[in-house]
C-alpha positions, 0 to 999 in steps of 0.5 A: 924773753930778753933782748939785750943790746950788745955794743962791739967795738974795734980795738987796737988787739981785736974787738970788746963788747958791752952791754949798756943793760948789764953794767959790768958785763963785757967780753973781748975777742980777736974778731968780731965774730969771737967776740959776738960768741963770748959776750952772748956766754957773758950775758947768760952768766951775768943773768945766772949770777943775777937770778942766784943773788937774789935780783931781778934781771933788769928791764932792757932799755937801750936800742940803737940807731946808725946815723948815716953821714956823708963824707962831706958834711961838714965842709964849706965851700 
């Protein structure tokens, strides 16, 4: 089993994803729930596609961590 980080972000038409693990494997969607679907589909193709070429599926290395910060931070008194 895989686990994959999927990186969605907020665009100017909708939402695109990515896979920091999977060069080249993105999706975009209008709502992030859209695009969550098709970036699950992307990663299952880019894996076929990887595994019919002949090339081992790469280890998962990236994780990710939210950096909470106060709407003051920053500013002096």
């Amino acid at each position: 089993m895989y686990k994959f980080l999927m990186v969605i972000e907020k665009s100017k038409t909708g939402y695109s994803a990515y896979s920091p693990d999977l060069p080249g494997c993105v999706a975009s969607g209008k709502t992030e729930k859209d695009v969550e679907k098709l970036m699950y589909e992307a990663i299952e193709i880019h894996i076929q596609g990887l595994l019919e070429d002949g090339i081992s599926i790469p280890e998962p290395t990236s994780t990710s961590v939210y950096a909470i910060i106060s709407k003051s931070a920053g500013q002096t008194a």
